[in-house]
Gaussian input, Z-matrix of N, CA and C with variables (Angstrom, degrees):
# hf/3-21g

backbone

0 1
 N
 C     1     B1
 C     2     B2     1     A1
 N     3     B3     2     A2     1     D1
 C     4     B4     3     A3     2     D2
 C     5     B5     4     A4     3     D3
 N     6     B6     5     A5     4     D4
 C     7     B7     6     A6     5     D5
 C     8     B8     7     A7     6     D6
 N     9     B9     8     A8     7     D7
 C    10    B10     9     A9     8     D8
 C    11    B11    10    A10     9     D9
 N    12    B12    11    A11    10    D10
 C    13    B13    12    A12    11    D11
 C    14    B14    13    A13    12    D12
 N    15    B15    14    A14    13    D13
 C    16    B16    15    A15    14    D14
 C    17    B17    16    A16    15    D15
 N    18    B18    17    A17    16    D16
 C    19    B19    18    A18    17    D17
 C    20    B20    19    A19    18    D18
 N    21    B21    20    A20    19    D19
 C    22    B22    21    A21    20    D20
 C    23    B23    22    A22    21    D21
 N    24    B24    23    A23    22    D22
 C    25    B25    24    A24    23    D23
 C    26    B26    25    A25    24    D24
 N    27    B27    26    A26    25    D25
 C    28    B28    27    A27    26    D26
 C    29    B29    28    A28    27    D27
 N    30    B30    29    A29    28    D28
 C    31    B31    30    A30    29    D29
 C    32    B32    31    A31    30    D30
 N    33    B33    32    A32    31    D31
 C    34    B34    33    A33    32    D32
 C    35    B35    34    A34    33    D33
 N    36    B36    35    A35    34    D34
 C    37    B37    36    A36    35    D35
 C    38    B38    37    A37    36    D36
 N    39    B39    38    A38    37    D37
 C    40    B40    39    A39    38    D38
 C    41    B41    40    A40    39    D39
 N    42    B42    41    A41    40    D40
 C    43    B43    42    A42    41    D41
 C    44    B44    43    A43    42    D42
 N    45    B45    44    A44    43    D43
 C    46    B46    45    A45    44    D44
 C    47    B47    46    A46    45    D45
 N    48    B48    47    A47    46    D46
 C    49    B49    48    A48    47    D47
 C    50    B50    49    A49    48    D48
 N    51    B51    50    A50    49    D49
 C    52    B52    51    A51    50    D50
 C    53    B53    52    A52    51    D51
 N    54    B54    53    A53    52    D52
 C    55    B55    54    A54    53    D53
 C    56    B56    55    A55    54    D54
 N    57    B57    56    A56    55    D55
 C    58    B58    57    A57    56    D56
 C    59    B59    58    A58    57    D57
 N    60    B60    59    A59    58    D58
 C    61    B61    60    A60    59    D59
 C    62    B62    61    A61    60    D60
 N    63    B63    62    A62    61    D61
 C    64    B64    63    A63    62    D62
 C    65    B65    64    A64    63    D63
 N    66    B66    65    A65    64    D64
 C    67    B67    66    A66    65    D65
 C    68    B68    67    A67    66    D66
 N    69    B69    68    A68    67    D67
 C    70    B70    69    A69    68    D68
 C    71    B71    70    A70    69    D69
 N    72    B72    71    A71    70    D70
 C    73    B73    72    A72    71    D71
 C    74    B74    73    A73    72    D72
 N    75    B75    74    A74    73    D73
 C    76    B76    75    A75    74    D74
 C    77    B77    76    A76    75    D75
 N    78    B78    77    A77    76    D76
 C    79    B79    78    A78    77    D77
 C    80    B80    79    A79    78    D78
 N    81    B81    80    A80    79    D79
 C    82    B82    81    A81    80    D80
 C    83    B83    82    A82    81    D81
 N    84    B84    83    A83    82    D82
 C    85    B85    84    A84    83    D83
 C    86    B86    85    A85    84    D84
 N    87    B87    86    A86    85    D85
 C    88    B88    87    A87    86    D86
 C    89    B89    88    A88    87    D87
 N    90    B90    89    A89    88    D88
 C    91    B91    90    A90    89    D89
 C    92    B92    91    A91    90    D90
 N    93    B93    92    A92    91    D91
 C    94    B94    93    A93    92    D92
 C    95    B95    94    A94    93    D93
 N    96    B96    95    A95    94    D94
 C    97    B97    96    A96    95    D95
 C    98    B98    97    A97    96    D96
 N    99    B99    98    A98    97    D97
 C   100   B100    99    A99    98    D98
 C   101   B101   100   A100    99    D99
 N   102   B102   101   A101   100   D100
 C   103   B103   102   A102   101   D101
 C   104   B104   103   A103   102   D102
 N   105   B105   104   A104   103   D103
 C   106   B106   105   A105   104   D104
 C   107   B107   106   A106   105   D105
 N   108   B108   107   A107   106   D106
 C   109   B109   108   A108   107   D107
 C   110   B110   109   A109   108   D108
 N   111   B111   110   A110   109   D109
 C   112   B112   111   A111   110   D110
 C   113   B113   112   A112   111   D111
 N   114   B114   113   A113   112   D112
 C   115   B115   114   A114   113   D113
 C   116   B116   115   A115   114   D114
 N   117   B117   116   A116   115   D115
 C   118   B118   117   A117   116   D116
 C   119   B119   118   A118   117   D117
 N   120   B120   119   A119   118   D118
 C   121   B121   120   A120   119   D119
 C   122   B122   121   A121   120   D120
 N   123   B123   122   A122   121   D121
 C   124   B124   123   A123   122   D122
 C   125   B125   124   A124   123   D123
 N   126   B126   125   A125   124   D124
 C   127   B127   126   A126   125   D125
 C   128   B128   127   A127   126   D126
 N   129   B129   128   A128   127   D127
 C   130   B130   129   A129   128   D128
 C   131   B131   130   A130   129   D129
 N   132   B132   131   A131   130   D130
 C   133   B133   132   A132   131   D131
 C   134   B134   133   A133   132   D132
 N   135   B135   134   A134   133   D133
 C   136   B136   135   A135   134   D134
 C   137   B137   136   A136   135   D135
 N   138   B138   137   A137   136   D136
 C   139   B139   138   A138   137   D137
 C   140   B140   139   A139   138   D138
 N   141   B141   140   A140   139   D139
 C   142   B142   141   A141   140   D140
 C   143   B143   142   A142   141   D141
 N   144   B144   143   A143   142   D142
 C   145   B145   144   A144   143   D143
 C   146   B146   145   A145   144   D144
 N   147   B147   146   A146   145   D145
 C   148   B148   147   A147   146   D146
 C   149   B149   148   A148   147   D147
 N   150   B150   149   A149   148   D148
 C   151   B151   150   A150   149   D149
 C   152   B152   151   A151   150   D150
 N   153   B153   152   A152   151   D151
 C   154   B154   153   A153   152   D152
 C   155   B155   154   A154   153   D153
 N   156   B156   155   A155   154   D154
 C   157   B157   156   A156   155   D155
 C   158   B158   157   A157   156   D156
 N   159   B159   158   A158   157   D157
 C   160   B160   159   A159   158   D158
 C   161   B161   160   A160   159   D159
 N   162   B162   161   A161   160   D160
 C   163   B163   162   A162   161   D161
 C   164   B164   163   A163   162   D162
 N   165   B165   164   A164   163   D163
 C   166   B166   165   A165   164   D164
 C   167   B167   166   A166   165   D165
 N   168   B168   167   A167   166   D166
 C   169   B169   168   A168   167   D167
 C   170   B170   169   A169   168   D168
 N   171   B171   170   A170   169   D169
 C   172   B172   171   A171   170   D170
 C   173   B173   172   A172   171   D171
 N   174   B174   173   A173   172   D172
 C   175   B175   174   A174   173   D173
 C   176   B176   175   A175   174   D174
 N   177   B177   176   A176   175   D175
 C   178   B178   177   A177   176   D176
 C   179   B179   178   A178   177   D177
 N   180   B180   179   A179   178   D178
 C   181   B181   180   A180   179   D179
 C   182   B182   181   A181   180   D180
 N   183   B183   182   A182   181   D181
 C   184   B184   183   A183   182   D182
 C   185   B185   184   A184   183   D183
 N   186   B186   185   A185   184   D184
 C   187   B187   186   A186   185   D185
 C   188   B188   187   A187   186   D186
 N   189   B189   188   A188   187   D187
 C   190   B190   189   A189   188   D188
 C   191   B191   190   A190   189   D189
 N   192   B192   191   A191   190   D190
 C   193   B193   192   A192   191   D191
 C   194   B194   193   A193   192   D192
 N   195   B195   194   A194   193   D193
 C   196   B196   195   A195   194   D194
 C   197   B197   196   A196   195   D195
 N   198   B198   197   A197   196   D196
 C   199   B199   198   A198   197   D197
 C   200   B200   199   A199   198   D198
 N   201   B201   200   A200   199   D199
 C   202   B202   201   A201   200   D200
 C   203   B203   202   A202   201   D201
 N   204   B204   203   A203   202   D202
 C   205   B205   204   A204   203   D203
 C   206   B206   205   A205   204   D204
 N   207   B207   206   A206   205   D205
 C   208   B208   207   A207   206   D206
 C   209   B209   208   A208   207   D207
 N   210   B210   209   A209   208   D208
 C   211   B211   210   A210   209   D209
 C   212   B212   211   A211   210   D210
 N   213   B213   212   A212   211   D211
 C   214   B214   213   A213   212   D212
 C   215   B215   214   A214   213   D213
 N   216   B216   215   A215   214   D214
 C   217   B217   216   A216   215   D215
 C   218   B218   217   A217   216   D216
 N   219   B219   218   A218   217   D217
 C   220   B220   219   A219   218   D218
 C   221   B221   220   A220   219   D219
 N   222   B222   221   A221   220   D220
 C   223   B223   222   A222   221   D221
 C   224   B224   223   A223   222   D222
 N   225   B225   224   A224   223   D223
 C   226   B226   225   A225   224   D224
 C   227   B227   226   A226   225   D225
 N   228   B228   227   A227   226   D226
 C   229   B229   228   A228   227   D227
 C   230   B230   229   A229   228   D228
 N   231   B231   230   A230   229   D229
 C   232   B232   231   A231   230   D230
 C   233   B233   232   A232   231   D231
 N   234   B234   233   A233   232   D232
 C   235   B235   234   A234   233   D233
 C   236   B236   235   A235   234   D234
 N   237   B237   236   A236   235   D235
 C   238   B238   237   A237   236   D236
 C   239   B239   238   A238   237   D237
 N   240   B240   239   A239   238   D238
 C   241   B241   240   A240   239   D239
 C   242   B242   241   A241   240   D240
 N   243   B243   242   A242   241   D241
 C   244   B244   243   A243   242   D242
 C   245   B245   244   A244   243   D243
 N   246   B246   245   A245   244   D244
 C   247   B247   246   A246   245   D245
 C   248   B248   247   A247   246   D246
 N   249   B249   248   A248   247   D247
 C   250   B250   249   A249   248   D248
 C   251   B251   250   A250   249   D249
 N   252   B252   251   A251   250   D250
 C   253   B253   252   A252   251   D251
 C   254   B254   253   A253   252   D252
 N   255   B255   254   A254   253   D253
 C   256   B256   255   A255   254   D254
 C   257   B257   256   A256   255   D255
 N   258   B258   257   A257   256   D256
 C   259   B259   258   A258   257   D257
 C   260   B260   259   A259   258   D258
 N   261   B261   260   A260   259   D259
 C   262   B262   261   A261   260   D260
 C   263   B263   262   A262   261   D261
 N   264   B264   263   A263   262   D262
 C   265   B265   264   A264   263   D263
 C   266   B266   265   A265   264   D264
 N   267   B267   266   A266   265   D265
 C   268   B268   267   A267   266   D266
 C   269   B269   268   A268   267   D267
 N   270   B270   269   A269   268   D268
 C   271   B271   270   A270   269   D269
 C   272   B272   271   A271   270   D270
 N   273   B273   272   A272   271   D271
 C   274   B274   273   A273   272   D272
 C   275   B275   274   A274   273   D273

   B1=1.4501
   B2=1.5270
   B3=1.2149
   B4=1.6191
   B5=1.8432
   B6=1.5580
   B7=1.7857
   B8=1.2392
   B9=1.5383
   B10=1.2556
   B11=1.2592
   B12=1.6703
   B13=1.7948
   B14=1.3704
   B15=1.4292
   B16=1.3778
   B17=1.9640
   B18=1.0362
   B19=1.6529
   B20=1.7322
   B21=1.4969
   B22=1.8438
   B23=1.7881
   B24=1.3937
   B25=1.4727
   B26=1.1339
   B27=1.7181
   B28=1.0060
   B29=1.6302
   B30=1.5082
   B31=1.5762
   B32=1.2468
   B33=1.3649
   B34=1.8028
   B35=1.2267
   B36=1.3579
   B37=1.3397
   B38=1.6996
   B39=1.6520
   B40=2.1052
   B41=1.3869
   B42=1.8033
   B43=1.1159
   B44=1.4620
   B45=1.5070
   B46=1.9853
   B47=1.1782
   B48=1.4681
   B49=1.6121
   B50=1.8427
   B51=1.1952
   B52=1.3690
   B53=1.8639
   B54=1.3070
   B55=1.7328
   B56=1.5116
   B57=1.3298
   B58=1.5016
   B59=1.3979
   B60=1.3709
   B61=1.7534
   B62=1.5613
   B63=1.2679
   B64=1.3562
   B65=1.7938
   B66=1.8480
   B67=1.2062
   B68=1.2490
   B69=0.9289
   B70=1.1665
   B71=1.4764
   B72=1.9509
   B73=1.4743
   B74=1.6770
   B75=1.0677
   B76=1.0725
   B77=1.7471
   B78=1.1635
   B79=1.7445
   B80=1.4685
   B81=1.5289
   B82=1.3758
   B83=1.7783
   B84=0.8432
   B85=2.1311
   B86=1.2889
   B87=1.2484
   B88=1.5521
   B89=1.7810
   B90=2.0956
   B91=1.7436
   B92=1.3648
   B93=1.4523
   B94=1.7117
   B95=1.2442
   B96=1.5349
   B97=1.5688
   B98=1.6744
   B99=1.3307
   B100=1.2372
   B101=1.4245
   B102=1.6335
   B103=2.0177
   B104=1.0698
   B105=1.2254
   B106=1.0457
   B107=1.9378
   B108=1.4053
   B109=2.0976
   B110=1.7353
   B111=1.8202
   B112=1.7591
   B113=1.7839
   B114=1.3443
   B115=1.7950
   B116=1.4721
   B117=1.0178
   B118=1.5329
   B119=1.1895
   B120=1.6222
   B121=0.9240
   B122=1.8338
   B123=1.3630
   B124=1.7131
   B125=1.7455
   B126=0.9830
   B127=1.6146
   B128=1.1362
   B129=1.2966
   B130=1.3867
   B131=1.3710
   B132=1.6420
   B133=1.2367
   B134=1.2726
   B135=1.5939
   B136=1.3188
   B137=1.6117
   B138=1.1685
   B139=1.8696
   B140=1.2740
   B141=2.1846
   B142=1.3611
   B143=1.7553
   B144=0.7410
   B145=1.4967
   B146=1.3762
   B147=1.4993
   B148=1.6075
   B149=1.6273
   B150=1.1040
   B151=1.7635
   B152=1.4427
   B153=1.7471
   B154=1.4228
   B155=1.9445
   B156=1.7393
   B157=1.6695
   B158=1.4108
   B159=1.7370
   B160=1.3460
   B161=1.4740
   B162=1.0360
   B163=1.8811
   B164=1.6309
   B165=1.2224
   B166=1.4942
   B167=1.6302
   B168=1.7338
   B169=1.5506
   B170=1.6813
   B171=1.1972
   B172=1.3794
   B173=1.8752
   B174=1.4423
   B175=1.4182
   B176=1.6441
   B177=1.9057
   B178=1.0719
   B179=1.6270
   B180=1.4382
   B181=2.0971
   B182=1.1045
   B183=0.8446
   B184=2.4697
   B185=1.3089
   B186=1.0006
   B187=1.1487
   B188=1.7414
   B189=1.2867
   B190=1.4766
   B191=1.3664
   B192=1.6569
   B193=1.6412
   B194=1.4514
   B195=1.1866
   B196=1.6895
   B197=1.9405
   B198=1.1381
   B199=1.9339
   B200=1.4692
   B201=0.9982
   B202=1.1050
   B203=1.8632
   B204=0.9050
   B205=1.5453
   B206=2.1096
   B207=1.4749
   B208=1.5236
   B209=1.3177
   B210=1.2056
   B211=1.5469
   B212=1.9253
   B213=1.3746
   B214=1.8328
   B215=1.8512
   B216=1.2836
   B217=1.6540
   B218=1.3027
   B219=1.3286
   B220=1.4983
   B221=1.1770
   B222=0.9313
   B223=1.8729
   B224=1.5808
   B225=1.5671
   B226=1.4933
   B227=1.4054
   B228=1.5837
   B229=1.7278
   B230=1.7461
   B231=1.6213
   B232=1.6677
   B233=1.8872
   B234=1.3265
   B235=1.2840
   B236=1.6833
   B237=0.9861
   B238=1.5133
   B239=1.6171
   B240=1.4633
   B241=1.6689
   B242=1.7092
   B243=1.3893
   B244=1.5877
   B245=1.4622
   B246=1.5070
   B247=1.0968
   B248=1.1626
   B249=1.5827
   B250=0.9014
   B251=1.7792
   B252=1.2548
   B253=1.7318
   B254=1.3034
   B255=1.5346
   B256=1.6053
   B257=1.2090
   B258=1.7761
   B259=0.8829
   B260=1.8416
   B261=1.5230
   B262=1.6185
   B263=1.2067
   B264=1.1741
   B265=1.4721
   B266=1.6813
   B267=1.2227
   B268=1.7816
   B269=1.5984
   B270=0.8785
   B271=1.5820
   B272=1.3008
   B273=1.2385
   B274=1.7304
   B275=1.6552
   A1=107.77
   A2=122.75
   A3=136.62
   A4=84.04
   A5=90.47
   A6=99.80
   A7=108.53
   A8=126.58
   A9=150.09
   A10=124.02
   A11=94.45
   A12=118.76
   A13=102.65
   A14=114.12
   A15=123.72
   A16=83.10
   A17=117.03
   A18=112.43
   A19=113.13
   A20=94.55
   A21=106.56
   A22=94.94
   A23=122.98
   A24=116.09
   A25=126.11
   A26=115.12
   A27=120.89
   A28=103.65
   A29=122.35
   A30=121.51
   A31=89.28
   A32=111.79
   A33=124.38
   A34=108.22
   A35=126.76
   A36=128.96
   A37=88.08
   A38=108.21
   A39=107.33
   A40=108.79
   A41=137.47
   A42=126.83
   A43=120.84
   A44=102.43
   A45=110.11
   A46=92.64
   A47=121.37
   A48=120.57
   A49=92.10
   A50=121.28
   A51=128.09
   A52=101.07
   A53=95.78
   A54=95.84
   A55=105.95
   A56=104.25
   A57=108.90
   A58=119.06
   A59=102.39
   A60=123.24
   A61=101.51
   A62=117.04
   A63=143.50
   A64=102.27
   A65=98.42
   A66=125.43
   A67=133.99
   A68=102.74
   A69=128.12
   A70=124.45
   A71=84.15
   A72=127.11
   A73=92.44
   A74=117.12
   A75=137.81
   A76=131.37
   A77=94.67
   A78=117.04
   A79=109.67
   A80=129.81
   A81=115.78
   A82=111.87
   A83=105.55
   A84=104.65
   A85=113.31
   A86=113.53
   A87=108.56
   A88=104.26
   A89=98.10
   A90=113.46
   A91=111.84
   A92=107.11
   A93=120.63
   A94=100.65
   A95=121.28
   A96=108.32
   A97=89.66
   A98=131.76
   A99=120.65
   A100=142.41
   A101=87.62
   A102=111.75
   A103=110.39
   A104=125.74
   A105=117.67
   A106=129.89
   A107=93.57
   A108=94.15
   A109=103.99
   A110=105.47
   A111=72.42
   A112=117.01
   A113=90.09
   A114=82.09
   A115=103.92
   A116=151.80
   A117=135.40
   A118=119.50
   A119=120.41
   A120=123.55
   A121=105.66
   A122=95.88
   A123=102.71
   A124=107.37
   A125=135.10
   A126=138.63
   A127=100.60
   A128=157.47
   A129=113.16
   A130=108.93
   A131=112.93
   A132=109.83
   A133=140.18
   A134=123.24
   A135=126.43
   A136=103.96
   A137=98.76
   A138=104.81
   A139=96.09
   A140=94.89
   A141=129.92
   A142=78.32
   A143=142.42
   A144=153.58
   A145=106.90
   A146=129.64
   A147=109.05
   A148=125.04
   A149=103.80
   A150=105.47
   A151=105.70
   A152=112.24
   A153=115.49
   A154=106.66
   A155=97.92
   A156=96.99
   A157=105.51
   A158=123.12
   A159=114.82
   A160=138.10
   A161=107.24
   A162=120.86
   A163=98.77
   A164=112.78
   A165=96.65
   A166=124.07
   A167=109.24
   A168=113.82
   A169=107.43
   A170=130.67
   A171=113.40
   A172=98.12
   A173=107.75
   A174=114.87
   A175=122.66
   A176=114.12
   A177=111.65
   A178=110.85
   A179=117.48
   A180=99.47
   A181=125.00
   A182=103.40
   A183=101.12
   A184=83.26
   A185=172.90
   A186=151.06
   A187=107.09
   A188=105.27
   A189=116.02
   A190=95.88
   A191=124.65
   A192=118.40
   A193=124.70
   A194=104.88
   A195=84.21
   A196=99.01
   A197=100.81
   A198=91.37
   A199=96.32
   A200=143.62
   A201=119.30
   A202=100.57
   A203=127.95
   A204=124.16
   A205=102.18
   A206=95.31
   A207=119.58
   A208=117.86
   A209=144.15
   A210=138.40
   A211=82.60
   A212=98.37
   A213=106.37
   A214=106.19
   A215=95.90
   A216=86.55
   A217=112.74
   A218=136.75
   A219=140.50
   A220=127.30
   A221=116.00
   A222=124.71
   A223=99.35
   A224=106.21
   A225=121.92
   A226=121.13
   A227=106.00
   A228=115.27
   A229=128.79
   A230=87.93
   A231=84.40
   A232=98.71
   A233=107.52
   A234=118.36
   A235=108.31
   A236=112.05
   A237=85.97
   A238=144.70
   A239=88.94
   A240=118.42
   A241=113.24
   A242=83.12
   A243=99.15
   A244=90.77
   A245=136.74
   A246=96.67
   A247=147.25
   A248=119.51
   A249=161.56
   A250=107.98
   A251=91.74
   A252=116.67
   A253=110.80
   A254=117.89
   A255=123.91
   A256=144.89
   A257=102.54
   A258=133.24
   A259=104.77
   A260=110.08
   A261=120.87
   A262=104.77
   A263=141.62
   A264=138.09
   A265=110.95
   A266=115.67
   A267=119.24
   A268=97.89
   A269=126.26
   A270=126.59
   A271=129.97
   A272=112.61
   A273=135.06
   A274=84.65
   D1=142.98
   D2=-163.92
   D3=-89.78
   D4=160.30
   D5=170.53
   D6=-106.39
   D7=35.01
   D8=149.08
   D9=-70.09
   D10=-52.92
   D11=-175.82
   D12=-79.28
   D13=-48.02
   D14=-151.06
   D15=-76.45
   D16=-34.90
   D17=-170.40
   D18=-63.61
   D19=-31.95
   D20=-170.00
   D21=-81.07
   D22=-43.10
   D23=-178.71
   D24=-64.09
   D25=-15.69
   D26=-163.51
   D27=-111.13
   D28=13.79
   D29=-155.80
   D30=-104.88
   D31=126.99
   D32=157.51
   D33=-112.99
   D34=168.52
   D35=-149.39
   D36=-106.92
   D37=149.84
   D38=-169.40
   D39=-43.81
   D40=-52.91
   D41=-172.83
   D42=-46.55
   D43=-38.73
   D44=-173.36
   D45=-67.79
   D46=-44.28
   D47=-156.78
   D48=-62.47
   D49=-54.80
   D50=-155.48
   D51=-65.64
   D52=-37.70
   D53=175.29
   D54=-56.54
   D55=-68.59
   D56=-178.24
   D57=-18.80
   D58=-57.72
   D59=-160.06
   D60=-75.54
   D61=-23.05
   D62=174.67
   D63=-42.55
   D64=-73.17
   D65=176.60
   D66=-61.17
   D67=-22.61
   D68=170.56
   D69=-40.80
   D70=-76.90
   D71=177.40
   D72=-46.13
   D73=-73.19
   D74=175.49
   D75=-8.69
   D76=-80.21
   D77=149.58
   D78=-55.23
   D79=-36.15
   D80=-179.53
   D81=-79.69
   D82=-26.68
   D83=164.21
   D84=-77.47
   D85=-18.13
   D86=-163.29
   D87=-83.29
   D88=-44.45
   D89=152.23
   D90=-28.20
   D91=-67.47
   D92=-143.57
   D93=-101.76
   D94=48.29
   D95=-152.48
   D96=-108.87
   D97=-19.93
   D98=162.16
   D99=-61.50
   D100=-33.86
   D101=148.34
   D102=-54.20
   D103=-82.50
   D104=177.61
   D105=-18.36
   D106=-71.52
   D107=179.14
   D108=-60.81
   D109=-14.75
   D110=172.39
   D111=-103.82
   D112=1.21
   D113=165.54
   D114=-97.67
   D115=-35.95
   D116=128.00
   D117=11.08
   D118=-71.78
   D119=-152.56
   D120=-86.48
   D121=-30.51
   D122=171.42
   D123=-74.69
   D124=-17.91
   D125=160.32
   D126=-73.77
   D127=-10.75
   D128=-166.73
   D129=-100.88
   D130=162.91
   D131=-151.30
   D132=45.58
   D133=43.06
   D134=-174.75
   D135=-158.33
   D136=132.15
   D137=177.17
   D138=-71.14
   D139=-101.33
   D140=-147.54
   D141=-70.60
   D142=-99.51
   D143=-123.80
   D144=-70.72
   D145=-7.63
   D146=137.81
   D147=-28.55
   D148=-46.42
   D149=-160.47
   D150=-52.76
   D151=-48.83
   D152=-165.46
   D153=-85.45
   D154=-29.07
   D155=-158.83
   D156=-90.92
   D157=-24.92
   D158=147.98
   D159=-83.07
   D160=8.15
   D161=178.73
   D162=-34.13
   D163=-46.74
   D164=-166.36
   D165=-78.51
   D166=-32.11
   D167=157.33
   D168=-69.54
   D169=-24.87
   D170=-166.89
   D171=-72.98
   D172=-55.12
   D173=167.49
   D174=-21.95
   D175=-75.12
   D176=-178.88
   D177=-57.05
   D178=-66.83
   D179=153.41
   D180=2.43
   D181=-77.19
   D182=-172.51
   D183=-75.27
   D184=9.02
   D185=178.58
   D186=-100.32
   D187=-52.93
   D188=-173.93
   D189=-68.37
   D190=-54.21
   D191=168.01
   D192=-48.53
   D193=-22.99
   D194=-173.53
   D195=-104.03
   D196=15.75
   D197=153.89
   D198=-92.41
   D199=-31.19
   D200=-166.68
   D201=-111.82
   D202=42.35
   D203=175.73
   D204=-175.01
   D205=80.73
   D206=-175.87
   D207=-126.38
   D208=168.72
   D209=-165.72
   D210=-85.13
   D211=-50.53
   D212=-175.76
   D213=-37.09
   D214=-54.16
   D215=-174.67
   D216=-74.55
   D217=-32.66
   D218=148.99
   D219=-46.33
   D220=-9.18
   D221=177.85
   D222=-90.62
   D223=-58.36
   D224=174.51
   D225=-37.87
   D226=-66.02
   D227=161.25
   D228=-43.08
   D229=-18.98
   D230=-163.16
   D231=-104.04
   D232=-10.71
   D233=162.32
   D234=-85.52
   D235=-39.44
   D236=168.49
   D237=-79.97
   D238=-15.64
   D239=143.74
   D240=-29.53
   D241=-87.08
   D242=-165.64
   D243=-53.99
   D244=-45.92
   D245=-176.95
   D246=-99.98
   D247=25.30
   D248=154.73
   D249=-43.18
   D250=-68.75
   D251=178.60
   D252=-51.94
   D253=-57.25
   D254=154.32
   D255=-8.87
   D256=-53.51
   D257=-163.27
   D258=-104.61
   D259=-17.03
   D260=167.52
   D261=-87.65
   D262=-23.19
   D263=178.20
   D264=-93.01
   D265=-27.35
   D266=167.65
   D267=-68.29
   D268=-44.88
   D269=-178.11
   D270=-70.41
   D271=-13.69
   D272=-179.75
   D273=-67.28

């Protein structure tokens, strides 16, 4: 398959795209949501010196988020979109 074809099958219009990315986000805190309360919990009460004294929860964070928030998993979602849609217009 050309990345011509593969580009047109895979095109949703910006609002779907923005939902998607929405959901995404979404499902990826909900994953990483134990990361999350402990870099939380290592921020609180602290400005400047989060940066250096949570480095290590902020680290595992993007890490656990970005399995779940990748162009790969957005490509995936947006194919199952479309074929979703596919499958509402065979049914009409």
């Amino acid at each position: 398959m050309g990345y011509l074809q593969e580009a047109r099958e895979n095109h949703v219009k910006k609002k779907v795209e923005e939902a998607l990315r929405s959901k995404m986000k979404q499902k990826a805190l909900k994953e990483c949501d134990v990361l999350c309360s402990k870099y939380a919990e290592c921020a609180r009460g602290r400005t400047f010196s989060v940066v250096w004294t949570c480095r290590k929860q902020a680290k595992e964070l993007n890490n656990c988020l970005h399995q779940f928030t990748n162009d790969a998993i957005l490509e995936d979602m947006k194919k199952a979109y479309m074929d979703g849609q596919e499958s509402k217009e065979k049914n009409k």
